[in-house]
C-alpha positions in Angstrom: 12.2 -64.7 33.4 12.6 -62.7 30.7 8.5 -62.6 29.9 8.0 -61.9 33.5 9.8 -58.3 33.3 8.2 -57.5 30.4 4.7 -58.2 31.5 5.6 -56.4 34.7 6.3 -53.1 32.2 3.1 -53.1 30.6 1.6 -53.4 33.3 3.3 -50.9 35.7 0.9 -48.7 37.7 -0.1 -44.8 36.1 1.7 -46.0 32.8 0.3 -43.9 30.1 0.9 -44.4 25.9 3.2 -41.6 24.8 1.0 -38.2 23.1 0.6 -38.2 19.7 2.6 -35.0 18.3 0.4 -32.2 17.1 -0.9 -32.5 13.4 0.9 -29.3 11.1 -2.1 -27.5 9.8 0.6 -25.9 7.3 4.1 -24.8 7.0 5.0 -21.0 5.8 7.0 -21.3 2.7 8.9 -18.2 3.9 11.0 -16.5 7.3 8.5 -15.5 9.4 10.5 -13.2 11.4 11.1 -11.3 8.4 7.3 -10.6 7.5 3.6 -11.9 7.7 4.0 -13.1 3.8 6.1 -14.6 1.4 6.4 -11.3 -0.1 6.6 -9.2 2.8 9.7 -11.5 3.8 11.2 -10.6 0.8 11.2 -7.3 1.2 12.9 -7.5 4.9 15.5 -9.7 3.3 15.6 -6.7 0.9 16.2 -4.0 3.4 18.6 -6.0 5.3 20.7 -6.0 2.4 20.1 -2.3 2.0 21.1 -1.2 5.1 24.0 -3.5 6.1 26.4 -2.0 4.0 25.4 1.5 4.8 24.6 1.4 8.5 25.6 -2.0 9.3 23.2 -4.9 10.7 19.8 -3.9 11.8 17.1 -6.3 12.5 14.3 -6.2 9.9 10.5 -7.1 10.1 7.4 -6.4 7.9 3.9 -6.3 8.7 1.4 -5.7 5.7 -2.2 -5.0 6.4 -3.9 -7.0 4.6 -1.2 -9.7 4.5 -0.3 -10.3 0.8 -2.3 -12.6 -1.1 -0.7 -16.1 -2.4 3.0 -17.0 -2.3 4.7 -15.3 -5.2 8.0 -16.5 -7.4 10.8 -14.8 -5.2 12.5 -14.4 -8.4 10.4 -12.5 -9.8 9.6 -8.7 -8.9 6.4 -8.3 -11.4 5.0 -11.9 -9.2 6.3 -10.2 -5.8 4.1 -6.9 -7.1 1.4 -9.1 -7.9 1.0 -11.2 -4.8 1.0 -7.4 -2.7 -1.7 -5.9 -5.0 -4.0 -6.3 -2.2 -1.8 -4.8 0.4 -2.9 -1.1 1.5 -0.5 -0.4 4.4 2.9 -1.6 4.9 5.1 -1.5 8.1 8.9 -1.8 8.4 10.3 -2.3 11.5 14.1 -1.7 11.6 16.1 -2.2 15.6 19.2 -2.9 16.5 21.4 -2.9 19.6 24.9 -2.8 18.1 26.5 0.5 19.1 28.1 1.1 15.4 24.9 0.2 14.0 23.4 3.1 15.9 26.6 5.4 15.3 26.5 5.0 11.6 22.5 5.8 11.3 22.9 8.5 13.4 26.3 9.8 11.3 25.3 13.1 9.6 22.1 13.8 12.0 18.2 13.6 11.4 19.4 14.8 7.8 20.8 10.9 7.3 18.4 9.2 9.1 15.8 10.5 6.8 17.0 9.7 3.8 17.8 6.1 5.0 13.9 6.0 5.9 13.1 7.2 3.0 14.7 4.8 0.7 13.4 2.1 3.0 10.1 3.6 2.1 11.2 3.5 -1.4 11.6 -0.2 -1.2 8.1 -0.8 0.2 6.4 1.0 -2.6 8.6 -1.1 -5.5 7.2 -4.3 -3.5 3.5 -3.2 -2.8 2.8 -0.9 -5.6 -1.1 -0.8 -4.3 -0.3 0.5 -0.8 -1.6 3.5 0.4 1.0 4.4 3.4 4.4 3.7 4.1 5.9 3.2 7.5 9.6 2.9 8.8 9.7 2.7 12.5 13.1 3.0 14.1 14.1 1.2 17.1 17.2 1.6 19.0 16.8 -1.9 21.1 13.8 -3.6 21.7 11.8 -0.7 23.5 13.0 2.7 22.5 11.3 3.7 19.4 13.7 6.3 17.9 11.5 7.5 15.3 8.5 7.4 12.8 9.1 7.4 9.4 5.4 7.4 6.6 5.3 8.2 3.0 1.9 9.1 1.8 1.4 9.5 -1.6 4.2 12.1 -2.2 4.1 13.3 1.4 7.0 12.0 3.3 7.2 12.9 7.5 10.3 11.5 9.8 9.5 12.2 13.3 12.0 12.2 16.2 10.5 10.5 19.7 13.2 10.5 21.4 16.5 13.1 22.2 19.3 10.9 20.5 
């Protein structure tokens, strides 16, 4: 009895072999939420840890153009530096939704946004030494783009796009 149920499950009309699962080309060997590189991701984790105790918890993303060459020691700011030398243009994305978050950037007007930008800035220049432009861009949320922050060799702008 026992060889008749199985046989009838082999057997069974439409049955199909389960998919193989997808073959992994290759894993990232850092967050990618935080940048497109190893060291890109380690400067978002960097200006997370900036800002949190200054303006609380903002989300942070990086985008370098080109992305930064091979994975680079973490530990190591002169291998971070090294792995970036390519890098011309970097992009910081900071955004949060928490009310104090926005209360505490905000605290002390345009006056303390900006220099909060520009320190951010700061902190993209010690990671990509090479880079050629700067950029901060401020969200409050997901879609309202506060403002535009871009240091350019010594030329530093902070421009307001919305009325908060």
């Amino acid at each position: 009895m026992t060889a008749v149920a199985l046989s009838a499950c082999q057997s069974a009309p439409g049955a199909r072999p389960s998919p193989s699962p997808p073959r992994v080309v290759a894993l990232a060997n850092h967050n990618t939420r935080l940048g497109n590189s190893r060291t890109a991701a380690e400067l978002g984790a960097a200006v997370g840890r900036y800002l949190y105790p200054r303006v609380s918890y903002w989300e942070v993303a990086v985008v370098t153009t080109p992305p930064a060459g091979t994975p680079a020691d973490p530990l190591d700011q002169a291998s971070l530096q090294q792995a970036g030398a390519s890098v011309r243009q970097v992009r910081v994305v900071i955004a949060t939704e928490e009310a104090d978050g926005i209360k505490s950037f905000r605290a002390g007007g345009h006056a303390h946004e900006r220099e909060i930008a520009l320190a951010v800035a700061h902190l993209e220049a010690s990671y990509f030494t090479q880079a050629t432009s700067y950029e901060v861009d401020v969200y409050y949320g997901e879609a309202d783009l506060h403002a535009i922050a871009t240091l350019k060799g010594a030329t530093f702008t902070y421009q307001v796009h919305d009325t908060l």
